[in-house]
N, CA, C and O atoms as a GROMACS GRO file, in nm:
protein
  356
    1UNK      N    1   0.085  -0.117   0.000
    1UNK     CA    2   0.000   0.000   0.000
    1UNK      C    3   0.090   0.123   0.000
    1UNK      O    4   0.194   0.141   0.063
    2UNK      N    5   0.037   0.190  -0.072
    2UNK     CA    6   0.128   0.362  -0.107
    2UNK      C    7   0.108   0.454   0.047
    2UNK      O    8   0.045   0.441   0.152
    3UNK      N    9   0.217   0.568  -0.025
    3UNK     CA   10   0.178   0.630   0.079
    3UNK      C   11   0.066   0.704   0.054
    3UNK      O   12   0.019   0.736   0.163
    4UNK      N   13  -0.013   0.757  -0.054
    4UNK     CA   14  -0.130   0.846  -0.078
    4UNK      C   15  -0.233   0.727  -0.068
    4UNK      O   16  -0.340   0.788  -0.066
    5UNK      N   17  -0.257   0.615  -0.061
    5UNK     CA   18  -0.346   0.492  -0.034
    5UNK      C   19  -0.366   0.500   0.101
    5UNK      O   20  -0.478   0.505   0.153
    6UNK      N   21  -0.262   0.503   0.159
    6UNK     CA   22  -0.280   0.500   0.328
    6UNK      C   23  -0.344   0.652   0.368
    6UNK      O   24  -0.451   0.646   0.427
    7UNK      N   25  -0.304   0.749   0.349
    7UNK     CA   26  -0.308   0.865   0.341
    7UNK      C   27  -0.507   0.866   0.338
    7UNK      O   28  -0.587   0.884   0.430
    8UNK      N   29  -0.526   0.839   0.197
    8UNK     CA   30  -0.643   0.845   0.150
    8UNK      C   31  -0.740   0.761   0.249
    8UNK      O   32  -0.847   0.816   0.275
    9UNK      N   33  -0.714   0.624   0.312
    9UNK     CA   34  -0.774   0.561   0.414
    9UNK      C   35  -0.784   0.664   0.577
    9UNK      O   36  -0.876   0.651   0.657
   10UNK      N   37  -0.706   0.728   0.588
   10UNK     CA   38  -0.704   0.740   0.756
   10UNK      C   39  -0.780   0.938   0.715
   10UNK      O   40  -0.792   1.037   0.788
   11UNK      N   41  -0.806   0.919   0.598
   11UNK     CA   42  -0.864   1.101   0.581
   11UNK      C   43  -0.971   1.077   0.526
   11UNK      O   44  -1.005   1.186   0.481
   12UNK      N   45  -1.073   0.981   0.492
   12UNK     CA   46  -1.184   0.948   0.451
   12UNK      C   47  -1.239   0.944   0.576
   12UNK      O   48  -1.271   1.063   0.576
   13UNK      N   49  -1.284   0.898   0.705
   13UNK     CA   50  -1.353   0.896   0.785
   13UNK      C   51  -1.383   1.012   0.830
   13UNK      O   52  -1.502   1.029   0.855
   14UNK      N   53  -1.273   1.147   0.860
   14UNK     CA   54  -1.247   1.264   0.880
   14UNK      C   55  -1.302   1.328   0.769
   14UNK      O   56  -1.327   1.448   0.782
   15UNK      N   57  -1.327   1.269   0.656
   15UNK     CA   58  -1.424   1.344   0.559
   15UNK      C   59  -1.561   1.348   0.532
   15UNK      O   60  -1.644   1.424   0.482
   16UNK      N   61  -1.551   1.200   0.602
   16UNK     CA   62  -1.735   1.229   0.667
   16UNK      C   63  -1.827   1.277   0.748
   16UNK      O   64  -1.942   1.315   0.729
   17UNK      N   65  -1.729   1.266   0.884
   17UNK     CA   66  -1.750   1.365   1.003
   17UNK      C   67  -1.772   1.500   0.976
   17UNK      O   68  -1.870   1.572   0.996
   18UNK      N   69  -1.683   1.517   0.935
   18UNK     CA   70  -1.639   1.713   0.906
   18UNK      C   71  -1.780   1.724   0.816
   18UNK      O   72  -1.868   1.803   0.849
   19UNK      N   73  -1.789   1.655   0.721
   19UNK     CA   74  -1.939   1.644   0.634
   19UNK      C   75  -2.082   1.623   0.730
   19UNK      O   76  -2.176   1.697   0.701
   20UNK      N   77  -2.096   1.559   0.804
   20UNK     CA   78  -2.205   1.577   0.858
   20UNK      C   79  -2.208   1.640   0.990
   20UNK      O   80  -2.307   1.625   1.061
   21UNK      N   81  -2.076   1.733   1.043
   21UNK     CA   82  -2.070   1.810   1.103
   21UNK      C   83  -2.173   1.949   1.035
   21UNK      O   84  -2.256   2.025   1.086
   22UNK      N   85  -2.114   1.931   0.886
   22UNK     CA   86  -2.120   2.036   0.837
   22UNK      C   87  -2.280   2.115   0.823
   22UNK      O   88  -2.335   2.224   0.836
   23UNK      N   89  -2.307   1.962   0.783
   23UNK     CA   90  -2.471   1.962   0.777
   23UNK      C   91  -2.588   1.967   0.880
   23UNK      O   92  -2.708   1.986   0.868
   24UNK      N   93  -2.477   1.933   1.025
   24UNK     CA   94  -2.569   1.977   1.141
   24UNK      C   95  -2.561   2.097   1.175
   24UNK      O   96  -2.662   2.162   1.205
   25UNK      N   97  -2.407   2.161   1.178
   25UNK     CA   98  -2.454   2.285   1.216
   25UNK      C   99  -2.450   2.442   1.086
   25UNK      O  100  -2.451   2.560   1.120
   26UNK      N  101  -2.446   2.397   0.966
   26UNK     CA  102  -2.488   2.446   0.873
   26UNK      C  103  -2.497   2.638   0.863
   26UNK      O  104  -2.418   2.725   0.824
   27UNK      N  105  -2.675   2.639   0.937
   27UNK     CA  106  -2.735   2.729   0.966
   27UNK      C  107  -2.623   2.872   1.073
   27UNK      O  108  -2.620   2.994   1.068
   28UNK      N  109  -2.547   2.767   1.159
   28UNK     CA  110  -2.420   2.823   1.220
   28UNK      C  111  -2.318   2.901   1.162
   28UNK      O  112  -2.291   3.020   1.182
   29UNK      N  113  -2.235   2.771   1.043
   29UNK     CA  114  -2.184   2.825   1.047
   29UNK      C  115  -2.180   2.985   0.876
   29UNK      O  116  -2.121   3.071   0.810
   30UNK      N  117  -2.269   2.923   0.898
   30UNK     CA  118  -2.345   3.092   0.743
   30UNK      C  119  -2.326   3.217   0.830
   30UNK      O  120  -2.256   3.315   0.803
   31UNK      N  121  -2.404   3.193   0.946
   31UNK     CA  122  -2.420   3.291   1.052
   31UNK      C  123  -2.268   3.355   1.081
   31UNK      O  124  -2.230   3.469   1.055
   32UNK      N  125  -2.197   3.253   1.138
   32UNK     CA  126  -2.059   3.321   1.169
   32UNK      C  127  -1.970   3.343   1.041
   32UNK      O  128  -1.860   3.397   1.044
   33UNK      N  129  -2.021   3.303   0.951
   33UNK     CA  130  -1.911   3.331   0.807
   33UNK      C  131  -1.959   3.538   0.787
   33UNK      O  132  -1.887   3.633   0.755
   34UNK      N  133  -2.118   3.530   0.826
   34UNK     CA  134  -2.185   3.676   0.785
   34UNK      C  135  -2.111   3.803   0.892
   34UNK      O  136  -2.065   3.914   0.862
   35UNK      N  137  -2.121   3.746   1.000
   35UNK     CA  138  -2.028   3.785   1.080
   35UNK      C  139  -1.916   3.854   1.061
   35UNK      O  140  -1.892   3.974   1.076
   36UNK      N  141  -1.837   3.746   1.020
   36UNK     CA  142  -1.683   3.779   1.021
   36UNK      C  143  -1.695   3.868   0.936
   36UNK      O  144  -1.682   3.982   0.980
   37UNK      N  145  -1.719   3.856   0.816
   37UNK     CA  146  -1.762   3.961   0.682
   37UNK      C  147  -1.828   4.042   0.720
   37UNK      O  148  -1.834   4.110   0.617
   38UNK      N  149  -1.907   4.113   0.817
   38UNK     CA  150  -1.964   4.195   0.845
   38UNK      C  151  -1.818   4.314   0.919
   38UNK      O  152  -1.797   4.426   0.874
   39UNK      N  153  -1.747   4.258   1.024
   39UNK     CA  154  -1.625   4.282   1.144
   39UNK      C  155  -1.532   4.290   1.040
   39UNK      O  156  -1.439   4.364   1.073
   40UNK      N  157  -1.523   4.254   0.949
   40UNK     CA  158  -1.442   4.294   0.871
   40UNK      C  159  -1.411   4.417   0.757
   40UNK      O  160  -1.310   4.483   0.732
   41UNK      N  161  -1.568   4.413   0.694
   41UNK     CA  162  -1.614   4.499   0.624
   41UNK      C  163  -1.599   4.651   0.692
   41UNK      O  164  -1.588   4.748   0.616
   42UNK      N  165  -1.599   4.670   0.826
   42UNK     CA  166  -1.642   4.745   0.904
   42UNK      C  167  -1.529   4.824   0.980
   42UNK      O  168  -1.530   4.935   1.035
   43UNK      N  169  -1.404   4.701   0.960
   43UNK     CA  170  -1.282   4.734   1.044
   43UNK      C  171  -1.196   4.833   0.882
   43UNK      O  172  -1.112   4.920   0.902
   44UNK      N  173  -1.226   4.805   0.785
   44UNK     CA  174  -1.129   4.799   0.647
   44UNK      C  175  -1.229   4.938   0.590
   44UNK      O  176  -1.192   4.999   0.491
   45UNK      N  177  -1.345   4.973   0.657
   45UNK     CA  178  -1.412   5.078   0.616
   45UNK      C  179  -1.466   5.086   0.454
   45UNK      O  180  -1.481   5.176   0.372
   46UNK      N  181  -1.485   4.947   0.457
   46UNK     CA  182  -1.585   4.943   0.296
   46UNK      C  183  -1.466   4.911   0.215
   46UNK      O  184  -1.497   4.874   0.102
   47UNK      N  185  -1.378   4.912   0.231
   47UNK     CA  186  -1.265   4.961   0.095
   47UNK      C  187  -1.248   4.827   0.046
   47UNK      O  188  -1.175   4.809  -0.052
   48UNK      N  189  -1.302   4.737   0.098
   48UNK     CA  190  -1.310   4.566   0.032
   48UNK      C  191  -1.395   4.510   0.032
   48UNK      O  192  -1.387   4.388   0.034
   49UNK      N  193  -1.531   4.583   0.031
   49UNK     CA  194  -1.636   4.513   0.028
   49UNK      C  195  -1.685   4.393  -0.104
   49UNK      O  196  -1.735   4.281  -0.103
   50UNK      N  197  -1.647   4.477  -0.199
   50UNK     CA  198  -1.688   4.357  -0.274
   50UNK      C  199  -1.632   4.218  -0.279
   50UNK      O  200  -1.699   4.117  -0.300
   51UNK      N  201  -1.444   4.224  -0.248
   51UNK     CA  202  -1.407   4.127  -0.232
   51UNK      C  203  -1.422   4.070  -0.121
   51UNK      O  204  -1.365   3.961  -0.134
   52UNK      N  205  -1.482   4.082   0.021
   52UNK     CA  206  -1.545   4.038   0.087
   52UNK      C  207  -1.644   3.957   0.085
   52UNK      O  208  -1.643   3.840   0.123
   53UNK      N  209  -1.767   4.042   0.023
   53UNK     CA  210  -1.860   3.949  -0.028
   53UNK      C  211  -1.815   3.849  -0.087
   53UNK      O  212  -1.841   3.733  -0.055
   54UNK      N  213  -1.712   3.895  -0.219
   54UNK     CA  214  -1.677   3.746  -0.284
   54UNK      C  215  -1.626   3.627  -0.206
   54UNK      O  216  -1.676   3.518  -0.233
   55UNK      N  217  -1.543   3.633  -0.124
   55UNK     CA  218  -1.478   3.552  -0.068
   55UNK      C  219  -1.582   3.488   0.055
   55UNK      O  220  -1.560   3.373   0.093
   56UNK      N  221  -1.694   3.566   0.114
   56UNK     CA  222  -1.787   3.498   0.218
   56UNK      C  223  -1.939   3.406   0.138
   56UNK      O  224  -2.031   3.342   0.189
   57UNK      N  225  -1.903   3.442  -0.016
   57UNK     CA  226  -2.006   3.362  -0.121
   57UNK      C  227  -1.917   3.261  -0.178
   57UNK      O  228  -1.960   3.170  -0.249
   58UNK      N  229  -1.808   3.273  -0.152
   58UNK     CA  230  -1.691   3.133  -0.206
   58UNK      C  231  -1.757   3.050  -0.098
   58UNK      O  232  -1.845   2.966  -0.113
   59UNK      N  233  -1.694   3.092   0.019
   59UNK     CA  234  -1.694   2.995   0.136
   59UNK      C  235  -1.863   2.923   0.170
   59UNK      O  236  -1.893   2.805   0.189
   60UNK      N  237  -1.925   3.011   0.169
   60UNK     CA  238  -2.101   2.983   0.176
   60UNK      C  239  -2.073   2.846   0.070
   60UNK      O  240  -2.044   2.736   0.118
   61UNK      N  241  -2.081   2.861  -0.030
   61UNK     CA  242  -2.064   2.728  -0.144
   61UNK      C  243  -1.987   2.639  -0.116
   61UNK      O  244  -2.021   2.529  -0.162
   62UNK      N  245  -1.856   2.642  -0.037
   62UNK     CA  246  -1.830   2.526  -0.036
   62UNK      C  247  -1.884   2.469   0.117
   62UNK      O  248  -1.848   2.357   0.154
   63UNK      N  249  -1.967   2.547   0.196
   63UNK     CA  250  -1.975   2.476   0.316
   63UNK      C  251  -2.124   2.417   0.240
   63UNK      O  252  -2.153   2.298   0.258
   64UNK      N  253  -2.179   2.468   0.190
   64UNK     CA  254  -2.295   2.422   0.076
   64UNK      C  255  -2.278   2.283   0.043
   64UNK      O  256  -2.370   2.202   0.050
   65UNK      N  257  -2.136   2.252   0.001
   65UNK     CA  258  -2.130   2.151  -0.109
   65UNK      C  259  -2.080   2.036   0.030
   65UNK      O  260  -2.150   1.944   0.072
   66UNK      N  261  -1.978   2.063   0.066
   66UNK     CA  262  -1.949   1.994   0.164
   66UNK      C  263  -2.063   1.921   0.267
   66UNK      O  264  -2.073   1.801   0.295
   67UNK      N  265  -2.141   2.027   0.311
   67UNK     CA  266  -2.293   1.986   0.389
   67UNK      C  267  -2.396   1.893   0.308
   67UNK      O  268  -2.496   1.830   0.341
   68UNK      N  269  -2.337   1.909   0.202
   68UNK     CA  270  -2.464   1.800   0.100
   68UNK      C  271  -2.418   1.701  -0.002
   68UNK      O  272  -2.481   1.647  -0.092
   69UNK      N  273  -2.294   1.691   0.033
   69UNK     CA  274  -2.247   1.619  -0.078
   69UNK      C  275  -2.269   1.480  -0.093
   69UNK      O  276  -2.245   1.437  -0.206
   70UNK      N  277  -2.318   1.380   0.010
   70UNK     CA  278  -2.395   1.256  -0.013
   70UNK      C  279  -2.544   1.295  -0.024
   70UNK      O  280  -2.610   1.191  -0.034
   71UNK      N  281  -2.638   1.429  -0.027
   71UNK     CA  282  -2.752   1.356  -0.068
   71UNK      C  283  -2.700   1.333  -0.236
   71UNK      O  284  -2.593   1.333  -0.297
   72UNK      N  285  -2.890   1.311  -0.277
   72UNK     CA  286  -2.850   1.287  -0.372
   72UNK      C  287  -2.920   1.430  -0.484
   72UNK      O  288  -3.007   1.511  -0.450
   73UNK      N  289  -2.840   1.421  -0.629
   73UNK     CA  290  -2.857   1.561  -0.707
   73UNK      C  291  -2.953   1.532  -0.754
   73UNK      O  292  -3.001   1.419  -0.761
   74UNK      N  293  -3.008   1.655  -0.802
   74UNK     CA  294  -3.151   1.636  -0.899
   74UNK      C  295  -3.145   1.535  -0.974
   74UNK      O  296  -3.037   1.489  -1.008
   75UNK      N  297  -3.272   1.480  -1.018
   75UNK     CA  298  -3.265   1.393  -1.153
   75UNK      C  299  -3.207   1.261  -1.069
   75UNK      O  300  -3.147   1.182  -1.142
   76UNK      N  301  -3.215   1.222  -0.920
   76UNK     CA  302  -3.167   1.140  -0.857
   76UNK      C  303  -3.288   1.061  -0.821
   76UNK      O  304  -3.381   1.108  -0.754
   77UNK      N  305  -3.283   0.907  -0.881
   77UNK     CA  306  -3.388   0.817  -0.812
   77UNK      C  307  -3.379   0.719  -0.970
   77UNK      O  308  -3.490   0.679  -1.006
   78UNK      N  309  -3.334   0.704  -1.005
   78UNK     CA  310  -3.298   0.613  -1.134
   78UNK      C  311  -3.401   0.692  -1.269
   78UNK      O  312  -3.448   0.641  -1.371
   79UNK      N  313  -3.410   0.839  -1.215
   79UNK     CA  314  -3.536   0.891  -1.387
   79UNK      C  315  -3.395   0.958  -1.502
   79UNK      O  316  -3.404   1.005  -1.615
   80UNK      N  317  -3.291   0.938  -1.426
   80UNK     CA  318  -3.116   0.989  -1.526
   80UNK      C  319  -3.145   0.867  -1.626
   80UNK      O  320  -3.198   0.763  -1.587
   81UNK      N  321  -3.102   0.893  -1.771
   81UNK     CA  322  -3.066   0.851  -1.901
   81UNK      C  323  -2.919   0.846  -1.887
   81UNK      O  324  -2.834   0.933  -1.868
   82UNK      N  325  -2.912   0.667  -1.907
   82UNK     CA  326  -2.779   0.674  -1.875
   82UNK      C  327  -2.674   0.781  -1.998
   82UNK      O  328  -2.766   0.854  -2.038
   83UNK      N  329  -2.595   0.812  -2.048
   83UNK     CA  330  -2.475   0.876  -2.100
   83UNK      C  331  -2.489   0.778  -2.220
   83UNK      O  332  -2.500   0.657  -2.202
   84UNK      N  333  -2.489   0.844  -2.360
   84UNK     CA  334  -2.482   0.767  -2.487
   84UNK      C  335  -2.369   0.747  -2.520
   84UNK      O  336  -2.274   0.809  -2.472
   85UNK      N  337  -2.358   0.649  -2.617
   85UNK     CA  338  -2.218   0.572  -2.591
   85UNK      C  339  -2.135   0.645  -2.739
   85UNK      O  340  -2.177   0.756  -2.771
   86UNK      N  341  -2.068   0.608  -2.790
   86UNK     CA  342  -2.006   0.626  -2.927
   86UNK      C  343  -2.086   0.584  -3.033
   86UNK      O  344  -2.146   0.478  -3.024
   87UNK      N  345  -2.095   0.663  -3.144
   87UNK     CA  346  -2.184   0.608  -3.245
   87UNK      C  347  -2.147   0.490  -3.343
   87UNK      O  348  -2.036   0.466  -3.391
   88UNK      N  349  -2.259   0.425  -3.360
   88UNK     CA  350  -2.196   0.278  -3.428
   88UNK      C  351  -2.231   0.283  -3.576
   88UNK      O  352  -2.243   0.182  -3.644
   89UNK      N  353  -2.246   0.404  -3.620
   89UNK     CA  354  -2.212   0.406  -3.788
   89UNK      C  355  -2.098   0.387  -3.816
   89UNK      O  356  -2.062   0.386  -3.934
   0.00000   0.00000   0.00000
C-alpha cells in the first residue's frame, strides 16, 4: 500500500465527520461566516467590500457543497438517461 493509499484511508472517515458536522450545524456556520464579513467589512471601512462578499459567497458554497455532498442531485432516483455511448455508424 502507497503512501497516498494510506493517506487516502485514515482522511476518509475525517471526511465524513467534518461532512455531517457540516450539515448539522450548517445554519451556524453561514451565521458566523456573515459575521466575520460583516467585522471585517467594518474594520477595512468598505474599501473591500466587494471582495469580501466574494470571498464569504466562495466559502457559503463550499460549506454548501461539503454539507450535502452525499444527498443525492436532482434527476436522482434512477429517472437519469444513462450517457450515450459512441456512435456505431
Amino acid at each position: 500500500m502507497g503512501l497516498l493509499d494510506d493517506l487516502k484511508a485514515r482522511v476518509g472517515p475525517a471526511k465524513d465527520r467534518v461532512s455531517g458536522l457540516a450539515h448539522q450545524h450548517e445554519d451556524t456556520i453561514r451565521h458566523g461566516l456573515d459575521r466575520a464579513a460583516r467585522t471585517v467589512d467594518q474594520r477595512t471601512k468598505g474599501r473591500y467590500s466587494d471582495r469580501i462578499r466574494t470571498g464569504t459567497d466562495k466559502a457559503k458554497d463550499a460549506v454548501d457543497r461539503l454539507a450535502h455532498r452525499n444527498d443525492p442531485g436532482p434527476g436522482a432516483g434512477g429517472a437519469a438517461t444513462p450517457p450515450a455511448g459512441p456512435p456505431t455508424s
